[in-house]
C-alpha positions as a LaTeX table, in Angstrom:
\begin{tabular}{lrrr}
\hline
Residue & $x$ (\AA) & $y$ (\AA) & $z$ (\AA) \\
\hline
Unk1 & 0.00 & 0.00 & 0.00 \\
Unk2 & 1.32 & 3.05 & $-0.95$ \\
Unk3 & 0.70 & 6.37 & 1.22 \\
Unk4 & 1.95 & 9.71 & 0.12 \\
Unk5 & 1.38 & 11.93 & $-3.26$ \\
Unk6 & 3.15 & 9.28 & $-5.11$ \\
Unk7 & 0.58 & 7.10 & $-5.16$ \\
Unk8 & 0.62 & 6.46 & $-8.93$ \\
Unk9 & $-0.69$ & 10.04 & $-9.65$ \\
Unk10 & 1.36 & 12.39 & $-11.69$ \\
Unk11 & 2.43 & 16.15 & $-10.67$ \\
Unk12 & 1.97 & 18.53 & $-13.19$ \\
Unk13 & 3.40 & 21.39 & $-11.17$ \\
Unk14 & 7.04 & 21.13 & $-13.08$ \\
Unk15 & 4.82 & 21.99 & $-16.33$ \\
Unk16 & 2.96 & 24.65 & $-15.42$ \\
Unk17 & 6.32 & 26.57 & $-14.46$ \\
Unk18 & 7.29 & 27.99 & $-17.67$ \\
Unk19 & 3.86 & 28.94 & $-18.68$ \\
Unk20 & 3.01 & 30.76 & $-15.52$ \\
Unk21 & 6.89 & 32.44 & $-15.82$ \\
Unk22 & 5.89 & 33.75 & $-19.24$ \\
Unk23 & 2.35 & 34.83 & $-17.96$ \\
Unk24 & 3.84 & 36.84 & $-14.92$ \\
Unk25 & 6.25 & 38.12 & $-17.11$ \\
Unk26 & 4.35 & 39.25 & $-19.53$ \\
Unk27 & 2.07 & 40.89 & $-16.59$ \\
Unk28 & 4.49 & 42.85 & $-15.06$ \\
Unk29 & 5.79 & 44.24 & $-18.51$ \\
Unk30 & 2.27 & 45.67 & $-19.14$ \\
Unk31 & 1.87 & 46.78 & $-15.82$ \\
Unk32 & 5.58 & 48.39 & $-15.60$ \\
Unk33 & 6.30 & 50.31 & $-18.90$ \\
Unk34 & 10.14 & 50.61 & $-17.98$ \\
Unk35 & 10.64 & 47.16 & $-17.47$ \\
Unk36 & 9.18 & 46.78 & $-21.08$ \\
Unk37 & 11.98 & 49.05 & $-22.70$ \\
Unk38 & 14.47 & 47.22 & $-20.42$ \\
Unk39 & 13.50 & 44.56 & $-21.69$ \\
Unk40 & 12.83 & 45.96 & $-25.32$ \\
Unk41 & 16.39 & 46.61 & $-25.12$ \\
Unk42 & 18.10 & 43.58 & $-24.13$ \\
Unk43 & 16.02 & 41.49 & $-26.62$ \\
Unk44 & 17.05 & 44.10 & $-29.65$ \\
Unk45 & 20.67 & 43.63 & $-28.26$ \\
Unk46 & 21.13 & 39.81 & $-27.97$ \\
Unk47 & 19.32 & 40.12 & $-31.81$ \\
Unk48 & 22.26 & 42.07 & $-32.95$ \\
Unk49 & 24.69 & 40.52 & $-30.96$ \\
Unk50 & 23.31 & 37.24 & $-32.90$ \\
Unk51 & 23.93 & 38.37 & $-36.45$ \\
Unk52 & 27.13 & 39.74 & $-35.55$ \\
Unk53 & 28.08 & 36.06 & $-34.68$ \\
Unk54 & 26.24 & 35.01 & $-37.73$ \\
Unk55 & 27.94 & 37.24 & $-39.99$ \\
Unk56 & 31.44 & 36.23 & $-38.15$ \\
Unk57 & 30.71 & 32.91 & $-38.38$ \\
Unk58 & 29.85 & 33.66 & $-42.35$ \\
Unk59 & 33.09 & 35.12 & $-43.07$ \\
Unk60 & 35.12 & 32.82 & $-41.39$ \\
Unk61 & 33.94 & 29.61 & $-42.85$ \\
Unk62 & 35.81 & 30.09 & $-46.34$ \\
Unk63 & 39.27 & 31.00 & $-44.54$ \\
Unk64 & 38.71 & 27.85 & $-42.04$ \\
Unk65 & 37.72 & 25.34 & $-45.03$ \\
Unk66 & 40.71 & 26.17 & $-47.02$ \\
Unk67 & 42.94 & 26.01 & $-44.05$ \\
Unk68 & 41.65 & 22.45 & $-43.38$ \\
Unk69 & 42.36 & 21.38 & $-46.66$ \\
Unk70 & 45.57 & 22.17 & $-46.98$ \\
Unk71 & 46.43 & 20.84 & $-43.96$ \\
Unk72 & 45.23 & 17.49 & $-44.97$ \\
Unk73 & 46.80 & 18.06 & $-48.16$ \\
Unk74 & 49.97 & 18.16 & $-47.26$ \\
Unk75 & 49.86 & 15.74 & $-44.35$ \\
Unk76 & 49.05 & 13.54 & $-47.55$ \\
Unk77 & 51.80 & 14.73 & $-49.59$ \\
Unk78 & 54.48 & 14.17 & $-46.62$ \\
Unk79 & 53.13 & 10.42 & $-45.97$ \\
Unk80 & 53.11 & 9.13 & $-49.49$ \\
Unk81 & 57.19 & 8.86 & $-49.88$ \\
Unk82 & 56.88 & 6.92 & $-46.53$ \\
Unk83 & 54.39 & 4.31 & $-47.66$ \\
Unk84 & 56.05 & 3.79 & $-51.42$ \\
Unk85 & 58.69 & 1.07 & $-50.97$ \\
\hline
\end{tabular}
């Protein structure tokens, strides 16, 4: 016999949580303007600080592809005397 609030009955508690986070959030931006252009602010900044990574990320990808394959290129080159007998 099992006694207790595990008795075979689920808690949906842990899944309400993010949905009553957002909810409260979202209430206390409407009710506090401020907080809104606070937060305004740090959601335009983390945008911009994203396609600055994207656009570094963009750039680099040609100069890091090329390095790669020349690297393996001439690892290649400097093991085939070795393996020819």
């Amino acid at each position: 016999m099992v006694i207790g609030a595990s008795a075979g009955l689920a808690g949906y508690g842990f899944e309400w949580t993010p949905g009553l986070a957002f909810l409260g959030t979202l209430l206390v931006l409407l009710i506090v303007p401020h907080f809104a252009l606070i937060a305004l602010l740090v959601v335009a900044l983390a945008a911009v600080a994203a396609l600055l990574a994207l656009a570094a990320a963009v750039l680099a990808m040609p100069y890091l592809l090329v390095r790669s394959l020349r690297r393996r290129l001439a690892e290649r080159l400097r093991l085939r005397p070795q393996l020819e007998p």
